[in-house]
VOBA-131236 format. One record per residue: residue in one letter; chain; x, z, y of N, C-alpha, C, O in turn. Coordinates in Angstrom, 1 decimal, padded with zeros to 4 digits, always signed. Layout:
! VOBA-131236
(site "A"; "A"; (X; Z; Y); (X; Z; Y); (X; Z; Y); (X; Z; Y))
...
***
This chain:
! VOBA-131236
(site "X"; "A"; (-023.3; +000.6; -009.0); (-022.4; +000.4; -010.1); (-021.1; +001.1; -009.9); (-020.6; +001.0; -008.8))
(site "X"; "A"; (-020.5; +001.9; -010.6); (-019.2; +002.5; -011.0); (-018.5; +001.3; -012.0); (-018.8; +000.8; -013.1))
(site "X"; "A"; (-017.2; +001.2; -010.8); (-016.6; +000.3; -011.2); (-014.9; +000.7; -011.3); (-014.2; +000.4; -010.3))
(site "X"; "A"; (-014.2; +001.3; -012.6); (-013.2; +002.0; -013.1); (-011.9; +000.7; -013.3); (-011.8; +000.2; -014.4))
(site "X"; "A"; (-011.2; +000.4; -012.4); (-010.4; -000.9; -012.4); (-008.9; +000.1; -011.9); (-008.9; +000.4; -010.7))
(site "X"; "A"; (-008.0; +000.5; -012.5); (-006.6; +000.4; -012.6); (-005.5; -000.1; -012.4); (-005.0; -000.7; -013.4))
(site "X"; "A"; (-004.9; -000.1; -011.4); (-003.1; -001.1; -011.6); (-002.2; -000.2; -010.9); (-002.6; +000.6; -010.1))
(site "X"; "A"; (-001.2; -000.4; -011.3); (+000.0; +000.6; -011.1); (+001.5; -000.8; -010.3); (+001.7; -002.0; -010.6))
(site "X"; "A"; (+002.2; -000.1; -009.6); (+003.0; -001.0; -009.2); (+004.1; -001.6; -010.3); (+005.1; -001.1; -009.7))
(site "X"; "A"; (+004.5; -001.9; -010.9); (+005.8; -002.4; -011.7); (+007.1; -001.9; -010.8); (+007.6; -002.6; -010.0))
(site "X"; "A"; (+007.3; -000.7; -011.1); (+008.2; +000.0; -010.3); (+009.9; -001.2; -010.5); (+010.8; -001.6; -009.7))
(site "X"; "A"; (+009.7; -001.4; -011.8); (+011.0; -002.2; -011.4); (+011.4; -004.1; -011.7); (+012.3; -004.8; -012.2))
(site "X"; "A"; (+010.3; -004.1; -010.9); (+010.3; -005.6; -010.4); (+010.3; -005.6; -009.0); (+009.7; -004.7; -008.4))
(site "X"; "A"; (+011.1; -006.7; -008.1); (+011.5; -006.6; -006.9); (+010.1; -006.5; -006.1); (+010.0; -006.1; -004.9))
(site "X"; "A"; (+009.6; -006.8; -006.6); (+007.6; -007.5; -005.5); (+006.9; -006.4; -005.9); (+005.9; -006.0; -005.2))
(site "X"; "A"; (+007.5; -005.7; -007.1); (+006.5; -004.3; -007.1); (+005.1; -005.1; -007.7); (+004.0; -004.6; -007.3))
(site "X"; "A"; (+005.0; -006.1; -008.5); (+003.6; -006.6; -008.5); (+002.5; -005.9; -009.6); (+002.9; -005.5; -010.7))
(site "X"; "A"; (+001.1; -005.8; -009.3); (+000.5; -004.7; -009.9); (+000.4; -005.3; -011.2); (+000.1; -006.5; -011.4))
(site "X"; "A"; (+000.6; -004.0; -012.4); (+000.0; -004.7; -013.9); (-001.2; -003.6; -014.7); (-001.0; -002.6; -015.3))
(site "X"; "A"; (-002.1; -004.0; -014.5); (-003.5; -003.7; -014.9); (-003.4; -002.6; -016.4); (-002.8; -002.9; -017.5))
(site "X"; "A"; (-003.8; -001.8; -016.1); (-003.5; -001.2; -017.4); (-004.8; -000.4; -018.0); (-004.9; +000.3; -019.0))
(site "X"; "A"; (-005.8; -000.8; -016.8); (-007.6; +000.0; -017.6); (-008.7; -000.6; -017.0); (-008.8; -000.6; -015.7))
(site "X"; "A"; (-009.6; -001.0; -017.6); (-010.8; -001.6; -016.8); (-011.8; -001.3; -017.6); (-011.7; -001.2; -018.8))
(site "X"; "A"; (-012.9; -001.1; -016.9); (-014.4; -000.8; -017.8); (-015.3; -001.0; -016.6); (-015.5; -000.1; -015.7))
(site "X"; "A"; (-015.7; -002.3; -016.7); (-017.2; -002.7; -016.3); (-018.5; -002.2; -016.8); (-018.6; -001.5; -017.9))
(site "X"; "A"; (-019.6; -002.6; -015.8); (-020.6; -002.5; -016.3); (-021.0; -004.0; -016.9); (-020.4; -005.0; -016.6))
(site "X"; "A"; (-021.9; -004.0; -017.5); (-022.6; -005.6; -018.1); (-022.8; -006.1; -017.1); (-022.1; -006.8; -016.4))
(site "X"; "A"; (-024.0; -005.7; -016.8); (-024.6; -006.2; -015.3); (-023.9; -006.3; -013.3); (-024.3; -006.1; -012.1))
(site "X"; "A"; (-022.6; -006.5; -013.9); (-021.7; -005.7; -012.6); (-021.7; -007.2; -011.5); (-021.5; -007.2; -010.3))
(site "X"; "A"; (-021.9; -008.3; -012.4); (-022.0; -009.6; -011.1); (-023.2; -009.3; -010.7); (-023.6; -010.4; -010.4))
(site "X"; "A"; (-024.1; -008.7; -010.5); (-025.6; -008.5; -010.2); (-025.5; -007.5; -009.2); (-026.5; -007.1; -008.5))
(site "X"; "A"; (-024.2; -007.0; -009.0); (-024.1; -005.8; -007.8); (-023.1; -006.3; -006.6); (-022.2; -007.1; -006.6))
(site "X"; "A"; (-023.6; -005.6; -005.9); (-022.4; -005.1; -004.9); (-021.3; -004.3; -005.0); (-021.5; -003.2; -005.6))
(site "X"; "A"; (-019.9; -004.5; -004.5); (-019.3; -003.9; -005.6); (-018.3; -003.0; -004.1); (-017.9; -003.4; -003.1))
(site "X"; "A"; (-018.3; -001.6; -004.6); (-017.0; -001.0; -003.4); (-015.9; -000.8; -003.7); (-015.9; -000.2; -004.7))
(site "X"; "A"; (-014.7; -001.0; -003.3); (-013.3; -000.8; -004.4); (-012.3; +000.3; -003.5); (-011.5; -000.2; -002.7))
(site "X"; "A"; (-012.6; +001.2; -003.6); (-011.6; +002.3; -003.2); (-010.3; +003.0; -003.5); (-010.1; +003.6; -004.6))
(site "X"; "A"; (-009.2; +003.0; -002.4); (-007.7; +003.2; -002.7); (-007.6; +003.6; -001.5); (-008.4; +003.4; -000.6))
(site "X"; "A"; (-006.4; +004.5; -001.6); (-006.0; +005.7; -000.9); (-005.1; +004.7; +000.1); (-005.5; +004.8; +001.2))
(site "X"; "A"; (-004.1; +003.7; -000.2); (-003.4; +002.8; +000.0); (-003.3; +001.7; -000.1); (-003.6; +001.2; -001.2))
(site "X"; "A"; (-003.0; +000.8; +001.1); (-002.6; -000.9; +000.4); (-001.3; -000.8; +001.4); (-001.2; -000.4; +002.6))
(site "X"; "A"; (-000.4; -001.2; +000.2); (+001.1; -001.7; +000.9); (+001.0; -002.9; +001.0); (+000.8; -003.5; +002.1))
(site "X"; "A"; (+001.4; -003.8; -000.8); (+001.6; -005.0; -000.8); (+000.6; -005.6; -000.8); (+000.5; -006.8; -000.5))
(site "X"; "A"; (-000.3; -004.9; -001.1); (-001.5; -005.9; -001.7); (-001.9; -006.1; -003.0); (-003.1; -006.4; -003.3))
(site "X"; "A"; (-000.9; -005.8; -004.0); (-000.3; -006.3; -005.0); (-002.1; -005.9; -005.6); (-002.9; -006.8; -005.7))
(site "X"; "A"; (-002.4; -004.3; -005.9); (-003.0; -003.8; -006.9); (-004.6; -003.8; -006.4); (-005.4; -003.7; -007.2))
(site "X"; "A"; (-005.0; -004.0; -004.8); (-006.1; -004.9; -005.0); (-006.2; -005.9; -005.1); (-007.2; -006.3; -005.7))
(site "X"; "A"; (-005.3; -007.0; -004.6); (-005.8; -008.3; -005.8); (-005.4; -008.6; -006.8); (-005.2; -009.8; -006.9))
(site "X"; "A"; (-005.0; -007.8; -008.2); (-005.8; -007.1; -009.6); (-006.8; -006.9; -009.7); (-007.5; -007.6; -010.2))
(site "X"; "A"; (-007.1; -005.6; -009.0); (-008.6; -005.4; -009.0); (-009.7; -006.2; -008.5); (-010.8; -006.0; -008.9))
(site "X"; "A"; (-009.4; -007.4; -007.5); (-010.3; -008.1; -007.0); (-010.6; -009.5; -008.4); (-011.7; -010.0; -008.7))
(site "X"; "A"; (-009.5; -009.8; -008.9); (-009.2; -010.7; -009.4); (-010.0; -010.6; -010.8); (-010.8; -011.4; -011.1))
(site "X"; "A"; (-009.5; -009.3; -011.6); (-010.7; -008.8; -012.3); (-012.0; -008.9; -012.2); (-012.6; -009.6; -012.9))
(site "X"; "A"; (-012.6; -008.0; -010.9); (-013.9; -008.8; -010.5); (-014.5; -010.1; -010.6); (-015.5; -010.6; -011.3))
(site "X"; "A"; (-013.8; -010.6; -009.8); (-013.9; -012.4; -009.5); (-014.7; -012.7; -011.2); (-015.9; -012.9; -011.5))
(site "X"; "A"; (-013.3; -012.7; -012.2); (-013.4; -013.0; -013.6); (-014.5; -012.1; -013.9); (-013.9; -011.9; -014.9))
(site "X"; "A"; (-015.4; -011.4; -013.9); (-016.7; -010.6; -013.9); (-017.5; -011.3; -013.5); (-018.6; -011.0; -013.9))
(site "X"; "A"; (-017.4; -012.1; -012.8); (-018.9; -012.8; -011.9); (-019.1; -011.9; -010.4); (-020.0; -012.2; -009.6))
(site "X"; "A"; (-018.4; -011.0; -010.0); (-018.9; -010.5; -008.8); (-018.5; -010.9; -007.5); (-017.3; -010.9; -007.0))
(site "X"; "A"; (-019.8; -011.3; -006.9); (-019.2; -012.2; -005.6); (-019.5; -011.3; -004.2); (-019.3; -012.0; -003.2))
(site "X"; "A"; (-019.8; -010.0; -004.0); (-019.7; -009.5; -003.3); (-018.8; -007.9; -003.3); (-019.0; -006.9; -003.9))
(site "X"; "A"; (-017.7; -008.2; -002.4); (-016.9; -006.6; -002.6); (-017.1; -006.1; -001.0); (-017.4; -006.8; +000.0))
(site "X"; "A"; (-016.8; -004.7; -001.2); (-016.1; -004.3; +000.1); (-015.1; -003.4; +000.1); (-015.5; -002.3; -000.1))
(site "X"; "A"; (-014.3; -003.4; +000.3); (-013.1; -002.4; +000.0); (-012.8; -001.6; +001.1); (-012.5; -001.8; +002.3))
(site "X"; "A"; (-012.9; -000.8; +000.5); (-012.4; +001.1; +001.6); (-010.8; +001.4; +001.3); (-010.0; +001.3; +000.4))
(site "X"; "A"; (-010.7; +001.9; +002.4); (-009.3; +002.8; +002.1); (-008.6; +003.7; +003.3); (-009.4; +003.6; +004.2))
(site "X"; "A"; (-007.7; +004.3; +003.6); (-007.2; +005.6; +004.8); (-006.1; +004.5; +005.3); (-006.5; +003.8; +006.2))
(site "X"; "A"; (-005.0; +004.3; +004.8); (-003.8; +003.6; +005.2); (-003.9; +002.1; +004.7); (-004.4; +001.8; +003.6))
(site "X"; "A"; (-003.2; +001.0; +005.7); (-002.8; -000.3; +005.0); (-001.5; -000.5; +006.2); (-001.2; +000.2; +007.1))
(site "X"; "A"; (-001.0; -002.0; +005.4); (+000.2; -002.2; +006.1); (-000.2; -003.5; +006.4); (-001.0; -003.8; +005.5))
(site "X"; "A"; (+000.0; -004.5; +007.5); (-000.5; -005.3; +007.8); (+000.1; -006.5; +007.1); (-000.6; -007.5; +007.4))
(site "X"; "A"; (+000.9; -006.8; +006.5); (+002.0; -007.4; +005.6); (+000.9; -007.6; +004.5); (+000.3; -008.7; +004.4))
(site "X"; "A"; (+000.7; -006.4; +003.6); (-001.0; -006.6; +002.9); (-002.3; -006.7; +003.2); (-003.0; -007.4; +002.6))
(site "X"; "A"; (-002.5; -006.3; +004.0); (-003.9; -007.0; +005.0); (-004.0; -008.5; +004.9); (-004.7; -009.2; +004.3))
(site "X"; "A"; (-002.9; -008.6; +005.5); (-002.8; -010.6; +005.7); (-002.6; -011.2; +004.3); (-003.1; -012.3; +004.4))
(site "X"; "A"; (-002.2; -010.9; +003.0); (-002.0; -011.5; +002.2); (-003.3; -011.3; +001.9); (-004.0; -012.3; +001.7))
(site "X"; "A"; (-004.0; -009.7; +001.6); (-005.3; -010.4; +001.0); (-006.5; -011.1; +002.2); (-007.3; -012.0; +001.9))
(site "X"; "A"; (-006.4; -010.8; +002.9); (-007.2; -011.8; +003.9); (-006.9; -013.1; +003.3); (-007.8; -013.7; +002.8))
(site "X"; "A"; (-005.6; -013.9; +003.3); (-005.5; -015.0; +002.9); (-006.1; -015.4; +001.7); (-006.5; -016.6; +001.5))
(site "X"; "A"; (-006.3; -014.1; +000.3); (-006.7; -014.4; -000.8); (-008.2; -014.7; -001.2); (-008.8; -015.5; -002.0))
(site "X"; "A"; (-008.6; -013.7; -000.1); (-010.0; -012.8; -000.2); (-010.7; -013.8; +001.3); (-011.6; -013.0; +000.9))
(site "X"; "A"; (-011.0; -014.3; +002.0); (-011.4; -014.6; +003.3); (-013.0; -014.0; +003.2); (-013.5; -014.1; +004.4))
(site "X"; "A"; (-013.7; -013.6; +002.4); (-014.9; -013.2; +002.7); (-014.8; -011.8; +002.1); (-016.0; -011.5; +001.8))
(site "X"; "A"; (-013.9; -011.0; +001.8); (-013.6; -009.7; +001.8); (-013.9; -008.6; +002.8); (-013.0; -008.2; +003.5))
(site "X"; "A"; (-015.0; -008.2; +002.7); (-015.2; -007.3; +003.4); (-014.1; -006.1; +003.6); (-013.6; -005.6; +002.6))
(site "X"; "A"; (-013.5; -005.3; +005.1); (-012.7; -003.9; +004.4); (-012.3; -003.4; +005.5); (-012.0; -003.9; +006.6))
(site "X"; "A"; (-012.5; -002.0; +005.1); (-012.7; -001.1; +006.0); (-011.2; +000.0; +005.7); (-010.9; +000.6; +004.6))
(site "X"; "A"; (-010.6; +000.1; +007.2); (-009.4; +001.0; +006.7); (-009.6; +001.8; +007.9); (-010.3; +001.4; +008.8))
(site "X"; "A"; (-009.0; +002.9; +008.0); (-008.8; +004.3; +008.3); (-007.4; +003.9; +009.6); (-007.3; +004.3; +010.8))
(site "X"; "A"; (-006.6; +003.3; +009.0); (-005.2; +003.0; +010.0); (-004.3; +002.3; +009.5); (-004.1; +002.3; +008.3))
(site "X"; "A"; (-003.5; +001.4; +010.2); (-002.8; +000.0; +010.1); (-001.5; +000.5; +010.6); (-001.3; +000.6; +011.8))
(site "X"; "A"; (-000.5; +001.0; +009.2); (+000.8; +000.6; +009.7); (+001.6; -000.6; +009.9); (+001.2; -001.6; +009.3))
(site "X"; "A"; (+002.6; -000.7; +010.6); (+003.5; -001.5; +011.0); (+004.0; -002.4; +009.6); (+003.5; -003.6; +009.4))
(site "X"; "A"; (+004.7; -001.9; +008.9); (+005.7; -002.8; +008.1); (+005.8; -001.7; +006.4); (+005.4; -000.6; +006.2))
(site "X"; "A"; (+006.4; -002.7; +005.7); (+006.6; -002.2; +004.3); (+008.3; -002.1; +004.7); (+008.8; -002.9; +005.4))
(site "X"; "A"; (+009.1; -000.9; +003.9); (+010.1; -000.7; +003.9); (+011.0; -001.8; +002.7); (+010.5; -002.7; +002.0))
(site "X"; "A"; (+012.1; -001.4; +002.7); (+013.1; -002.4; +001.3); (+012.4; -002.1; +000.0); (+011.8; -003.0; -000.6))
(site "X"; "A"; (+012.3; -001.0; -000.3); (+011.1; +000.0; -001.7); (+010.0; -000.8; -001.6); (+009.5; -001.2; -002.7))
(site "X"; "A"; (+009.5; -001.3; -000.4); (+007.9; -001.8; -000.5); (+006.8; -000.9; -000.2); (+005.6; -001.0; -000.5))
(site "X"; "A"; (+007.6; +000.2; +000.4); (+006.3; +001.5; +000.8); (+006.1; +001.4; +002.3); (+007.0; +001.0; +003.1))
(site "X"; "A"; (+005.1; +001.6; +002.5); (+004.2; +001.4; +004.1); (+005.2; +002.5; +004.7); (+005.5; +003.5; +004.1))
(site "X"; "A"; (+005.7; +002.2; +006.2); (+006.1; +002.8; +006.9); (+005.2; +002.9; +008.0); (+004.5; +001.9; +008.3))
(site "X"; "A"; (+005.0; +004.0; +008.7); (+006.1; +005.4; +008.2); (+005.0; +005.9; +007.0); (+005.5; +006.6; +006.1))
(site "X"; "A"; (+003.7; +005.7; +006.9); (+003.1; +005.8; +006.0); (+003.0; +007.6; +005.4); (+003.3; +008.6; +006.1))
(site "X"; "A"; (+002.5; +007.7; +003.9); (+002.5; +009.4; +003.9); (+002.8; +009.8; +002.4); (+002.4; +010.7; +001.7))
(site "X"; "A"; (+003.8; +008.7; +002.0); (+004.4; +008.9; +000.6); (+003.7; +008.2; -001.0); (+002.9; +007.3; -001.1))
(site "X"; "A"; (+004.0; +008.7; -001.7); (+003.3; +007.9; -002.6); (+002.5; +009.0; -003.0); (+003.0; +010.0; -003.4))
(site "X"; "A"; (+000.8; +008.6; -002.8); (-000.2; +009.4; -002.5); (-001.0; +009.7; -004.1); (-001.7; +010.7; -004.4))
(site "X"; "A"; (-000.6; +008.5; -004.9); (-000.9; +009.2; -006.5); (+000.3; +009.8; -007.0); (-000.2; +010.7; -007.8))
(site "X"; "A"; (+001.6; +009.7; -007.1); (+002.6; +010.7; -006.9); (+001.8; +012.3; -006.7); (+001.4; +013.0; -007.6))
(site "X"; "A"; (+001.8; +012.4; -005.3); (+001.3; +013.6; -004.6); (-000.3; +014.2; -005.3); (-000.5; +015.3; -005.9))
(site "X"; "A"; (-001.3; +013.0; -005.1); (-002.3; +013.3; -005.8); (-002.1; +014.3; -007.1); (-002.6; +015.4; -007.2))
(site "X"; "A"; (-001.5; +013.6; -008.0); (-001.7; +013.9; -009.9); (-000.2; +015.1; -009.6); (+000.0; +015.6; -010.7))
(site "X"; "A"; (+000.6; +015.6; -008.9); (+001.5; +016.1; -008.6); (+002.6; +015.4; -009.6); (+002.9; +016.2; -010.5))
(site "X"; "A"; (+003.0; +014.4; -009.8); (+003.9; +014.2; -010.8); (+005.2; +013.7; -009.3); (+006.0; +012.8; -009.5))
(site "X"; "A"; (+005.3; +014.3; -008.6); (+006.4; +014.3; -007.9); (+008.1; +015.0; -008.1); (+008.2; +015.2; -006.9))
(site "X"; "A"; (+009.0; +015.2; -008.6); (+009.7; +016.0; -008.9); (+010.1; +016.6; -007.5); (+011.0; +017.5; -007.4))
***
């Protein structure tokens, strides 16, 4: 199953918390296994959106991929998720005052879509 789930941070709220802005399931998507892939987890904020979405889907099995996390987010979704499968690439230290993973490698859909100035 291809599963197209979206959140972006609320740049100007202090928590940065994610607000969903596109989703398209499949019908049959609680009937799968599901992979949820991100380049990053800082806060956490915008996989559990995405997980949360699921849930409300019926899907009880995820595993989430990704290159970087901050252990600040790790722990919160571990706390949310306890049977969350997830696989990361490398565990930084700490989120800065912004809420960006330090030292981390910038804001990677920024860079990605080039909308960087």
């Amino acid at each position: 199953a291809v599963v197209s789930t979206q959140s972006t941070g609320d740049e100007e709220s202090a928590d940065k918390r994610a607000v969903l802005y596109y989703k398209k399931l499949p019908a049959d998507i609680a009937k799968c296994k599901v992979v949820v892939v991100d380049p990053m987890l800082g806060t956490g904020g915008s996989l559990n959106c995405a997980l949360e979405v699921l849930r409300e889907a019926g899907v009880e099995e995820v595993v989430f991929v990704n290159l970087f996390s901050c252990e600040e987010g790790l722990e919160m979704i571990q706390r949310r998720w306890p049977r969350l499968h997830t696989v990361t690439l490398h565990v930084d230290l700490m989120l800065d005052e912004r809420r960006y993973i330090v030292p981390g490698v910038g804001d990677f859909g920024d860079r990605y879509y080039g909308t960087v100035e």
